[in-house]
FIKEKE-323015 format. One record per atom (N, C-alpha, C): y, z, x; residue in one letter. Coordinates in steps of 0.001 Angstrom, whole numbers, plus 500000, padded with zeros to 6 digits. Example, Ala and Ser with C-alpha at 12.3 -4.5 7.8 and 13.67 -1.06 7.14 Angstrom:
# residues 2
494310507800513190A
495500507800512300A
496700507800513200A
497750507080512850S
498940507140513670S
500030507870512900S
# end
This chain:
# residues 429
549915445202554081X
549367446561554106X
549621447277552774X
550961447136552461X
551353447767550859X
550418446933549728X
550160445899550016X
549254444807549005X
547741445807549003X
547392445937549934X
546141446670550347X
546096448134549437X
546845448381549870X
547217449981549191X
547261450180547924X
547904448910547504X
548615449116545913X
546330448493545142X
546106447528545626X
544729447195545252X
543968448029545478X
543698449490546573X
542757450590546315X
543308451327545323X
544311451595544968X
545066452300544352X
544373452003543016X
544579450616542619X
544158450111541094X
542711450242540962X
541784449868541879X
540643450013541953X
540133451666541565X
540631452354542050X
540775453471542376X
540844454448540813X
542277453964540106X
542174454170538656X
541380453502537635X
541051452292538066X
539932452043536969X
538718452835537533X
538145452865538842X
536723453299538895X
536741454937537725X
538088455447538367X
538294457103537568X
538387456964535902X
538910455960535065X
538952455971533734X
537425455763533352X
536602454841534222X
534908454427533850X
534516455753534022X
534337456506534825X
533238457552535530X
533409458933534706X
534992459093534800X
535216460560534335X
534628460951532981X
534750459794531834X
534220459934530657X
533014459794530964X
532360459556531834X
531060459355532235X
530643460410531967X
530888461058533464X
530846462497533787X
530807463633532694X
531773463914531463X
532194464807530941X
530886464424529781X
530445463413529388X
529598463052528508X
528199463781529002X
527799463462530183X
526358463943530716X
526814465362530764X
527442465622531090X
527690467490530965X
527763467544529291X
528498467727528687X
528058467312527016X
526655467468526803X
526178466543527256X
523991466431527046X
523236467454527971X
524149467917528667X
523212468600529407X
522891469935529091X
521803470536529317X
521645471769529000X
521988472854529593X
522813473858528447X
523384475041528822X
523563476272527811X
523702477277528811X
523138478517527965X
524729479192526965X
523595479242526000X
524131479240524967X
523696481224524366X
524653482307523043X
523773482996522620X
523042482536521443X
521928483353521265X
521148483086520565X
520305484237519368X
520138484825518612X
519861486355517919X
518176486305518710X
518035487554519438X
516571487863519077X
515433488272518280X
514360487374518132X
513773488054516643X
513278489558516809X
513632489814515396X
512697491202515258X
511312491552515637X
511195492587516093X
509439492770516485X
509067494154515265X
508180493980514416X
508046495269514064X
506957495855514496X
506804497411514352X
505861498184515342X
505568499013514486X
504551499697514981X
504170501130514440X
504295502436515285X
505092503001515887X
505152503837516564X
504368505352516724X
504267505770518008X
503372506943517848X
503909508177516513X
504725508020516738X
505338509046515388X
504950509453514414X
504900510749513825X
504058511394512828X
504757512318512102X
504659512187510419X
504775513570509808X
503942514292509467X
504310515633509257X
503722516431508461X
504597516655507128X
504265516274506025X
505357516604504810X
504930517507503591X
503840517745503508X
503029519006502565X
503359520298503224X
503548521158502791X
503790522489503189X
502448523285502210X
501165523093502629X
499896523689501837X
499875524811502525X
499143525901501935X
499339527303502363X
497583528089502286X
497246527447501446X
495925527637500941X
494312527216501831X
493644527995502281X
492148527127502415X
491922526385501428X
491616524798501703X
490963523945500883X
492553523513500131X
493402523605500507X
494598523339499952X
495035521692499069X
494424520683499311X
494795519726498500X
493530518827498628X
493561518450497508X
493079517192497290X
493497515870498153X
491936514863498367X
492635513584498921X
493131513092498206X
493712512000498277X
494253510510497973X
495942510895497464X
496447511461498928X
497636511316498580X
498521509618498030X
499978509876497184X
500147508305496897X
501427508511497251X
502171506960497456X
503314506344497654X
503705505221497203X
504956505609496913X
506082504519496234X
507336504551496861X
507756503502497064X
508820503133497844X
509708502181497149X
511109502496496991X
512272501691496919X
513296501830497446X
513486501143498601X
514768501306499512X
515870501906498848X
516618503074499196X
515792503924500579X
515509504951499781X
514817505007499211X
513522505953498298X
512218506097498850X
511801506871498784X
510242506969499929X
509555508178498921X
508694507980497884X
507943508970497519X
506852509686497751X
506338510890497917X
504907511327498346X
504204512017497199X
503345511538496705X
502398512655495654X
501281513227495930X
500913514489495319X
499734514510495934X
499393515959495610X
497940516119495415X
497188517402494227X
497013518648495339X
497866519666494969X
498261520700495913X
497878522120495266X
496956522920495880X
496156524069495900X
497349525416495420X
497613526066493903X
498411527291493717X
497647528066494065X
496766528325493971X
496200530232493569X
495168530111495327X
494735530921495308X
493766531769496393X
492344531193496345X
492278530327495856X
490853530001494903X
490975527975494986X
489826527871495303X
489841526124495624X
489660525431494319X
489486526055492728X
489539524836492151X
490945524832490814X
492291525296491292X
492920525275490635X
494110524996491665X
494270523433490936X
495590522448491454X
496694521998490605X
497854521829491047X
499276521111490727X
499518519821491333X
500173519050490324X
500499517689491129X
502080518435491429X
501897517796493045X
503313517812493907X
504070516715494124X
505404516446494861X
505947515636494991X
507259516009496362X
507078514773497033X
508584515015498172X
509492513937497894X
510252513346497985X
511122512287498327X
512140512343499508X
512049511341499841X
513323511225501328X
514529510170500696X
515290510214499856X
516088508991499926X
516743508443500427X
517336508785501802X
518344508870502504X
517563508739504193X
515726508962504199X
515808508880505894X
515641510803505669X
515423511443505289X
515728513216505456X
514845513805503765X
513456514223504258X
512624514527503098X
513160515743502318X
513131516150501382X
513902517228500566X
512612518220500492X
512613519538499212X
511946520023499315X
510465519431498343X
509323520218498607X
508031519464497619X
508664520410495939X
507924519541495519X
508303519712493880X
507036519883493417X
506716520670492059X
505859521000491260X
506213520129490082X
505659518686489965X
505483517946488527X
505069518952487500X
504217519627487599X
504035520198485880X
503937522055486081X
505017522937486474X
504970523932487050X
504528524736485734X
504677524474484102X
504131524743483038X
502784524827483180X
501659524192483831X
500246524210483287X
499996525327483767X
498605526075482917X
498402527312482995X
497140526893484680X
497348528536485563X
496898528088486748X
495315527733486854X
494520527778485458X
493787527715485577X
492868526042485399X
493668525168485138X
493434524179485744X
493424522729486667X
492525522109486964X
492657521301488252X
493529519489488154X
494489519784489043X
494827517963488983X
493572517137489692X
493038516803489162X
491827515741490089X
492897514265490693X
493657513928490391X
494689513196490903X
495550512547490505X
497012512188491470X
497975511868490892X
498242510458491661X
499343509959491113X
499976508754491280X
501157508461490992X
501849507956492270X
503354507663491773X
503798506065491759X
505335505867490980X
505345504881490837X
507155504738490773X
508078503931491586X
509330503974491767X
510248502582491160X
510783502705490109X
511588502045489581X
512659501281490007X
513697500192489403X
514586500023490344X
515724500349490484X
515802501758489768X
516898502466489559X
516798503236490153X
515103503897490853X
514889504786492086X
514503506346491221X
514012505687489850X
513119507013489292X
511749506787489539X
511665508107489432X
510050507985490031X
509173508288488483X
508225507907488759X
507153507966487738X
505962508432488063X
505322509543487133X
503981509975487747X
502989509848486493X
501832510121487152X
500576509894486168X
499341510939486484X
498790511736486246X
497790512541486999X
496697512896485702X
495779513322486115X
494503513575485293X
494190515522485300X
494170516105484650X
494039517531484743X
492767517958483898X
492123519296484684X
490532519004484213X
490932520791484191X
489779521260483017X
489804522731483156X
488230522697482873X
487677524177482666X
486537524420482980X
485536524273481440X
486184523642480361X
485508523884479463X
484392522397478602X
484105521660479679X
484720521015480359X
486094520220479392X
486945519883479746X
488057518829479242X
488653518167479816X
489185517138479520X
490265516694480320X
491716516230479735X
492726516338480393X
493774515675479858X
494639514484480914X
495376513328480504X
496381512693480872X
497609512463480763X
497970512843481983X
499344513239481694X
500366512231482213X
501674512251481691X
502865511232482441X
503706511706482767X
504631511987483598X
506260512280483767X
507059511561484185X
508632511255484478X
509353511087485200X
510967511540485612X
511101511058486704X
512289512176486916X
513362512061485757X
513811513422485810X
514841513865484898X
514498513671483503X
513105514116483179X
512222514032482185X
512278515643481759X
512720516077480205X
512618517083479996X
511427517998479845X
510360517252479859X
508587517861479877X
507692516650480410X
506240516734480153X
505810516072480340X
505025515272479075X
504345514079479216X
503973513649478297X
502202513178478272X
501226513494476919X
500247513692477169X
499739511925476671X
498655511555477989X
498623510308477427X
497469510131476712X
496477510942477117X
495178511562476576X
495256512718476139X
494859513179475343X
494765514240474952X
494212515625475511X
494140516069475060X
493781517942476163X
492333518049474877X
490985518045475382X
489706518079474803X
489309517144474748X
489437515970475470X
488690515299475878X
487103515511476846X
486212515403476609X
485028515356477219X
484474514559478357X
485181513288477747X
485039511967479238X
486056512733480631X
485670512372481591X
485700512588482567X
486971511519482566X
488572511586482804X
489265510682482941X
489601510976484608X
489498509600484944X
489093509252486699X
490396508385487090X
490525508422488357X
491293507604489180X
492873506755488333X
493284507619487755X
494380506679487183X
495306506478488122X
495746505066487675X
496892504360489026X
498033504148487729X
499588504027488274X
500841503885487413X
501351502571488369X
502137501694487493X
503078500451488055X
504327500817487160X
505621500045487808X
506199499934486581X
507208498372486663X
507573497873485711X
507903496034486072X
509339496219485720X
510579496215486578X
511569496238486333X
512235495344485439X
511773493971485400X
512565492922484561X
512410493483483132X
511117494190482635X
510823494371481116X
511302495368480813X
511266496667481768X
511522498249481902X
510076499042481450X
509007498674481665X
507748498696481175X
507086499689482309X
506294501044481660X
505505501529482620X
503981501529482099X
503088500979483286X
501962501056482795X
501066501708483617X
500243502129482749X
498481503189483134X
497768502603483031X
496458502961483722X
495288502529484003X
494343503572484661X
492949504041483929X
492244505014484578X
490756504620483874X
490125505412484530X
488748505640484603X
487830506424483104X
487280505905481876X
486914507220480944X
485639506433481142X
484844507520481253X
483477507119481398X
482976505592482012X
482229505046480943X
482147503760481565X
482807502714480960X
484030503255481114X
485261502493480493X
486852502275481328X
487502500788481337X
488563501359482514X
489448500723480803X
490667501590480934X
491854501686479717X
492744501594480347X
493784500701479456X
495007500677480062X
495448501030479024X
497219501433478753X
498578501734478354X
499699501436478864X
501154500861478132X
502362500704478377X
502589501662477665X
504440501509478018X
505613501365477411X
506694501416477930X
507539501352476775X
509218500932477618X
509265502431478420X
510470502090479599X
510846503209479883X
511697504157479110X
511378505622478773X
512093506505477773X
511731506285476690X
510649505673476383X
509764505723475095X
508160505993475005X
507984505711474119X
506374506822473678X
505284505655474165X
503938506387474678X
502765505408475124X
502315505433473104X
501823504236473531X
500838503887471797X
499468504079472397X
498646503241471447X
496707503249471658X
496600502070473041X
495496503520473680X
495268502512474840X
494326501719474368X
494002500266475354X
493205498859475648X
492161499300476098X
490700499233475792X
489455498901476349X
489713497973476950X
490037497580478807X
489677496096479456X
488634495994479719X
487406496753479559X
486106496601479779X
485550497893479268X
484192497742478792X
482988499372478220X
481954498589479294X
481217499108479861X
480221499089480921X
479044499300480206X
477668499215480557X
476442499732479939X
476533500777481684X
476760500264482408X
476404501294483302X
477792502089484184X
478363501918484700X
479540502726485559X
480491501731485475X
482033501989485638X
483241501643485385X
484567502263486553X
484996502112487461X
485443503318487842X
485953502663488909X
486906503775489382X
488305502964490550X
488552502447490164X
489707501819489350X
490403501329489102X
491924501340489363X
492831500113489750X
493872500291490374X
495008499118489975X
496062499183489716X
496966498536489159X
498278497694490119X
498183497013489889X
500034496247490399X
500631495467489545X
502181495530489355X
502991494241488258X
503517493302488729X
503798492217488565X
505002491716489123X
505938491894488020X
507463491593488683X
508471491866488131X
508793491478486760X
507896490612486253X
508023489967484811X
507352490708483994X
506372491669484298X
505662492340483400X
504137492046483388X
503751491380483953X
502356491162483931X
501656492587484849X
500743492943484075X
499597493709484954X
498615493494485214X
498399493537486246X
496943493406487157X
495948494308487271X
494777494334487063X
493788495298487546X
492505495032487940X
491953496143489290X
490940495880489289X
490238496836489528X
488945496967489309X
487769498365489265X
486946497858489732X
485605499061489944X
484487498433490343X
483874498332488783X
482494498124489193X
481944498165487912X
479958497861488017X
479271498419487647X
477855498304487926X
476976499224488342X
475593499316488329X
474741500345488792X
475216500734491023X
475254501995490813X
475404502584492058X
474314502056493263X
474759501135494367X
473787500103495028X
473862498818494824X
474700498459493676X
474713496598493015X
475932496591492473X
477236497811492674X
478127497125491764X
478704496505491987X
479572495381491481X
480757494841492189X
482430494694491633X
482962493915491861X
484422494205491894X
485260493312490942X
485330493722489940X
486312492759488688X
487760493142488694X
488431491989488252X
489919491452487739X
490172491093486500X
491138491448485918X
491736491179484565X
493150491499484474X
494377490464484021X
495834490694483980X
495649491049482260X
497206491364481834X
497347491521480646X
497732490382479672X
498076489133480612X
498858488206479784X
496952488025478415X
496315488425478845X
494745488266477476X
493674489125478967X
493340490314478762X
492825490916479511X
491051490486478937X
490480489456478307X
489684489078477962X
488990487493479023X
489932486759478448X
490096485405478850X
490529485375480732X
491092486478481375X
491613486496482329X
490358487340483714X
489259488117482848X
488117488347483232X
487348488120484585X
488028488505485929X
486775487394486411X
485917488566487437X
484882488222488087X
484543488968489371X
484816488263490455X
485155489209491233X
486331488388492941X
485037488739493802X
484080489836493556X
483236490248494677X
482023489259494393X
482042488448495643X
480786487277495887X
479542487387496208X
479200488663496885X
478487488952497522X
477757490065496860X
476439489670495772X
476227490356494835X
475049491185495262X
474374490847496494X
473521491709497008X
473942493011497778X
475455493082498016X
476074494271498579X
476919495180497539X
476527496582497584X
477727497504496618X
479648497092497052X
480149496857496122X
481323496786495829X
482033498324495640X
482981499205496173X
483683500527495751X
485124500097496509X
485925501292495381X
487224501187496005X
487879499937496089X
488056499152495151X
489036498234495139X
490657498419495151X
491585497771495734X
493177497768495633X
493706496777495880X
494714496554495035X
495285495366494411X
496527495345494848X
497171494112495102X
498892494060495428X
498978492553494754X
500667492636494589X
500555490753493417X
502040490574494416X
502627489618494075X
503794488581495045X
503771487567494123X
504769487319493065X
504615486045492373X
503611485613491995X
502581484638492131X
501719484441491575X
500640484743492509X
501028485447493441X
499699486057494617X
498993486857494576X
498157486713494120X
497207488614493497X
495614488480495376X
496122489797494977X
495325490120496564X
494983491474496499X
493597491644496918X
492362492359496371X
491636492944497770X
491791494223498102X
490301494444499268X
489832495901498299X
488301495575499325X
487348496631498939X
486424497083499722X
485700498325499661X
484583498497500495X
483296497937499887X
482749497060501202X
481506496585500715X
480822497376501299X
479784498053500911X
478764499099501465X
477588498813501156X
476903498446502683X
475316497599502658X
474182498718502610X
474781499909503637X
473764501318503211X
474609502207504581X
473744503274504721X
473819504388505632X
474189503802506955X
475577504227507428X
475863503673508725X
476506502262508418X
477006501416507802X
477138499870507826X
477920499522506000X
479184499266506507X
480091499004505547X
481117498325506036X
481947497573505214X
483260496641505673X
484390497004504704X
485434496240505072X
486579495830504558X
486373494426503589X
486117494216503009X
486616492834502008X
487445492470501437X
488069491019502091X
489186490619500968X
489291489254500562X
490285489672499197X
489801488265498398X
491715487891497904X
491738486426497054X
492784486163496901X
492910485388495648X
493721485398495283X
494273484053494253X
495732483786494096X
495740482490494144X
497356482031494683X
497876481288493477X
496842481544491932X
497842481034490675X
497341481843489670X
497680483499490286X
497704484301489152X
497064484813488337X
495697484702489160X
494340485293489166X
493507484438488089X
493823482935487856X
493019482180487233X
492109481776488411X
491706481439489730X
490705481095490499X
491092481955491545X
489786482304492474X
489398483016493471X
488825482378493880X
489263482335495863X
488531481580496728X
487043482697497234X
486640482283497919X
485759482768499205X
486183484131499556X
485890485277499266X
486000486786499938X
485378486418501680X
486177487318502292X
486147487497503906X
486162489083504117X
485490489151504856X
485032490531506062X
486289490711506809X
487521491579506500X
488476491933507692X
488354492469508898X
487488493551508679X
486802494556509666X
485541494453510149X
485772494898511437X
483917495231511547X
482973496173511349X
482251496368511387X
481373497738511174X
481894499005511045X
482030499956509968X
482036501312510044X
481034501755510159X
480891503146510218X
479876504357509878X
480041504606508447X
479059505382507798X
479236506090506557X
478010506920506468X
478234507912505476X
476832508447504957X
477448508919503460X
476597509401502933X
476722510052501085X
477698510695501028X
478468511082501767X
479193512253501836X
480304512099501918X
481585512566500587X
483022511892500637X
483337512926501886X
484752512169502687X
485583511015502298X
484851509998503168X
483662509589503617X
483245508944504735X
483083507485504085X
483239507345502525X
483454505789502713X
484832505328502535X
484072503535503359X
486069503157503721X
486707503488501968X
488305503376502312X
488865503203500911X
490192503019501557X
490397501302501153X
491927500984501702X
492534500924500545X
493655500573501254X
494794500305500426X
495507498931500746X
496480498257500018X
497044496846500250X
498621496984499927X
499016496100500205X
500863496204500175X
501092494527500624X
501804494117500269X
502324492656500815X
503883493124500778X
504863492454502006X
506151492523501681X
506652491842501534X
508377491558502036X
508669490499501702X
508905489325502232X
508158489224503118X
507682487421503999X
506657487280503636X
505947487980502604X
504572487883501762X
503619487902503052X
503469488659503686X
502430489119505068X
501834490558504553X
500694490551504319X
499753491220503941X
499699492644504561X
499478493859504415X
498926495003505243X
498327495595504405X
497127496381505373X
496160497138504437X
495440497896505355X
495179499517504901X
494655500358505755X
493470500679504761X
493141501718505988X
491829502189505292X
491623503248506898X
490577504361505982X
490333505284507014X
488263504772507112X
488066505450508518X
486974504829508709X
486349505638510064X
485297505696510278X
484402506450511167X
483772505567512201X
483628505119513366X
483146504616514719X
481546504468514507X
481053505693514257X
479809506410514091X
479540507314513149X
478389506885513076X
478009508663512167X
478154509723512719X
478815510938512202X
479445512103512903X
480571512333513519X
480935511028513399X
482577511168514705X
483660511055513474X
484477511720513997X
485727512425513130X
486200510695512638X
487075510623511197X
487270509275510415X
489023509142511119X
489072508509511253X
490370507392511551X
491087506755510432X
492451506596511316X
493578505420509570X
493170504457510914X
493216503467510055X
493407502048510781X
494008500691509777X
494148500143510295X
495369499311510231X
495258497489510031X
494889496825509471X
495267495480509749X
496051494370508695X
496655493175509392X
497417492895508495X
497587490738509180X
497718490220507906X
497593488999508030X
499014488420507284X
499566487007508158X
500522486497507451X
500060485319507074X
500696484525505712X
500232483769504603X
499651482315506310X
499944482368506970X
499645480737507967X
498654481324509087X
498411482912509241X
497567483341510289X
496454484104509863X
495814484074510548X
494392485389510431X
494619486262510220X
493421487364510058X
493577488670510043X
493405489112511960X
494619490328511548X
494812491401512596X
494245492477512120X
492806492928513026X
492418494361512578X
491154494610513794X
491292495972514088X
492067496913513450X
492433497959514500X
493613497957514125X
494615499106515131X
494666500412514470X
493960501524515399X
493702502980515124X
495050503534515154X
495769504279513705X
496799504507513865X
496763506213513563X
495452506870513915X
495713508328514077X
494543508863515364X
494804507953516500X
494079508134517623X
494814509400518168X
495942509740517983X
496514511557518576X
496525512485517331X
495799512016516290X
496067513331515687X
494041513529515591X
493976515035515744X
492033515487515947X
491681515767514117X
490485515296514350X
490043515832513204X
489794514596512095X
489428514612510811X
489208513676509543X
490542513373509302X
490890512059509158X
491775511427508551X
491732510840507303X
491898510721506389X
491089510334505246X
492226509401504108X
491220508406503034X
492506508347502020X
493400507979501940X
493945507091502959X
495029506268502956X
495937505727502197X
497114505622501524X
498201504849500530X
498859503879501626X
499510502830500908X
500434501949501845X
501744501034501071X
502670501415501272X
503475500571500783X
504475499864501654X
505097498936500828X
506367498152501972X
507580498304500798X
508771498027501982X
510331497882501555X
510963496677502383X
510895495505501983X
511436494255502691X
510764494043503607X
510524494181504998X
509454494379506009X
509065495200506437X
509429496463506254X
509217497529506745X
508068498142505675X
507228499012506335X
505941499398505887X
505599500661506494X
505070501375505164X
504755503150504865X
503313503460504790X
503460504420505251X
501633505061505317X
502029506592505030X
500507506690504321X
500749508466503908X
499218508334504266X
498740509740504203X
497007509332504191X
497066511165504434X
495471511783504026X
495079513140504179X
494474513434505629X
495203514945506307X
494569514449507592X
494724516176507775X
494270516486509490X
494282517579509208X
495018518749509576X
495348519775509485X
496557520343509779X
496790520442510999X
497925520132511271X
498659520768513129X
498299522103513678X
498003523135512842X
497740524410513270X
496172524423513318X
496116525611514074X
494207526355514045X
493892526617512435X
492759526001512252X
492434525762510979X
490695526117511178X
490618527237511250X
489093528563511751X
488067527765511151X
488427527428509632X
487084527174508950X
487266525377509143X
488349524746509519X
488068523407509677X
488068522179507941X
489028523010507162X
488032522594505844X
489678522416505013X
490987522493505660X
492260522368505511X
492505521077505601X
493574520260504319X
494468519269504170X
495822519126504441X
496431518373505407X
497920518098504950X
497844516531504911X
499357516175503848X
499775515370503629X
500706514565504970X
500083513717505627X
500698513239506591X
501090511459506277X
502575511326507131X
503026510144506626X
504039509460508041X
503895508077508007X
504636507365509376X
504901505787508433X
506086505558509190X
506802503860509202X
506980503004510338X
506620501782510041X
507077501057510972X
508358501364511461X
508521500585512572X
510669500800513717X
510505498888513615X
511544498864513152X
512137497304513623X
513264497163514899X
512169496534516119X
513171496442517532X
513555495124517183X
514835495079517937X
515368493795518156X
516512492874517240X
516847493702516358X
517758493424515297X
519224493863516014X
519763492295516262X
521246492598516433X
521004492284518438X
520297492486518554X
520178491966519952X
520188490212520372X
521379489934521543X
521379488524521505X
520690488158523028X
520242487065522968X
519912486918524246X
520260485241525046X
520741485097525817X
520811483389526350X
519764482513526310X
519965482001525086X
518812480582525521X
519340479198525832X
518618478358525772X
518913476745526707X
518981476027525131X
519781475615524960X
520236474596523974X
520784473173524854X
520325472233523983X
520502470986524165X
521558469408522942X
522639469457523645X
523297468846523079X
522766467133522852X
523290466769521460X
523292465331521623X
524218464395521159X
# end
């Protein structure tokens, strides 16, 4: 009987030395919950500013602008002094901190009697800001002007008696070189200018003389110093949409707009390393216009195939009713670009919204001023790592009798989900 006993016994410890490592191994492989980070979702939330404090009927000009450098957030934008609609100041807000300060008067010197036709800002990586604006008085003239913060005056980049009509100037500036550069509209001519930062502009560049129109024109750098630009260019009904960098603004020449039987307006440009990326309004006629965008992925030596982002707007002759976006890439190099835009003829204009990452389609388009009434117009867009800014002209929060009032309105994406963990199923081997 003890013989018996002592042989389950042994049996007994070997079956347990085979199995148990058995056992503890398949639990090992088996699956169990583990934490894990949840990804970020970013959004656009209903949320809205108002950040102009205009006081005036007819109080500002469109095409407010923005520049952004974490956590720097700039607003510019051509703001109504006197009692009287054609005498303007370029303004300015900044938030650096998340908390907007008060608006600022860039050139509180000019006499009130003449107009900023528009400004542009541009944020360094030291978190100075840089401006550029065009000022027109009645005789006719024009001048171009530069500033930046903690700048003891301002600086003239054109001269004051000029006759050409100086249009649409855009500012960049390329941190690796310390380089700020211009770009605007003189007749049927688009000009550029550098220079270092805290030093003098020299003779601007003819990048193109037109026999017929020249105009919109818009700038981006990358960090090495290269500048990008692009304008329209051609008879009103046929024009279309050219590119030229600085590394030989000759040789670098090309047209991105394919589609030569449709008007080309309003081009805007964003670059990412060697990523230059381009939309525009293509406008076929009355009622019927798009979004177009185009690309080049080695630095604007070839351009693929332009694509339709959007579908159908409205339009008629009458500003602000054609589209005019804007572009921004951040930093997962995922595209965004707004633009304001009309349903129909007659129905109040909309911001809207779409945006593509380098492996997916385009997303468009999400109405992002469906609660606020009235013309939305004019859109800017920038990014800070993933996060992404909108400013655009829209219309005031208060009773506004004659209907014919601007404010400067502005919203950011919310990033949910940062820092949140959640259990997922991991599998050992």
């Amino acid at each position: 009987m003890k013989r018996v006993r002592m042989v389950c016994i042994l049996v007994g410890s070997v079956l347990a030395a085979f199995l148990v490592p058995l056992a503890a191994r398949a639990w090992l492989a088996s699956p169990r919950p583990v934490e894990a980070p949840l990804k970020a979702i970013v959004i656009w939330p209903a949320d809205l500013q108002v950040i102009s404090d205009n006081v005036y009927t007819d109080s500002m000009q469109f095409y407010p602008a923005l520049a952004v450098v974490s956590p720097t957030v700039c607003v510019a934008w051509s703001r109504q002094v006197a009692d009287n609609a054609e005498y303007y100041d370029p303004y300015y807000k900044s938030s650096p901190a998340g908390m907007w300060r008060g608006q600022v008067n860039i050139d509180s010197t000019s006499p009130i009697t003449t107009e900023t036709t528009r400004v542009d800002v541009a944020v360094d990586g030291d978190e100075k800001l840089h401006f550029v604006w065009s000022e027109y008085t009645k005789t006719p003239s024009y001048t171009l002007y530069y500033s930046y913060t903690n700048a003891t005056g301002v600086e003239e980049i054109v001269p004051g008696g000029v006759g050409d009509e100086l249009l649409s100037p855009a500012i960049a500036v390329s941190d690796d070189d310390n380089q700020v550069h211009v770009v605007w509209s003189q007749e049927s001519s688009i000009k550029y200018v550098k220079k270092t930062i805290g030093g003098v502009f020299g003779s601007s560049t003819n990048i193109t003389s037109s026999t017929s129109m020249a105009i919109n024109s818009d700038i981006a750098v990358t960090g090495a110093g290269i500048a990008h630009v692009v304008w329209s260019e051609g008879n009103p009904g046929s024009a279309d949409i050219f590119y030229a960098n600085d590394s030989n603004w000759s040789s670098t020449l090309r047209k991105v707009s394919d589609d030569v039987s449709h008007d080309g307006r309003s081009p805007a440009i964003a670059v990412s390393g060697l990523n230059v990326y381009v939309v525009w309004t293509e406008w076929i006629g009355e009622g019927n216009q798009y979004i177009r965008f185009q690309q080049s992925t080695d630095g604007g030596s070839n351009w693929g195939d332009s694509v339709r982002i959007s579908g159908r707007f409205a339009a008629n002759e009458d500003s602000p009713t054609f589209l005019r976006p804007a572009i921004a890439v951040d930093s997962n190099e995922k595209i965004h670009v707004a633009f304001n835009g009309a349903g129909a003829t007659g129905d109040p204009e909309d911001i809207y919204y779409a945006s593509k990452t380098q492996i997916g389609s385009w997303q468009c388009c999400r109405n992002l001023t469906y609660n606020v009434d009235g013309n939305n117009t004019t859109p800017d867009i920038a990014t800070s790592g993933e996060d992404v800014h909108l400013v655009w002209a829209g219309p005031p929060p208060f009773l506004d009798p004659e209907g014919n009032d601007y404010e400067v309105y502005y919203k950011h994406t919310v990033t949910l989900g940062e820092g949140v963990y959640l259990p997922i199923i991991l599998k050992s081997y």
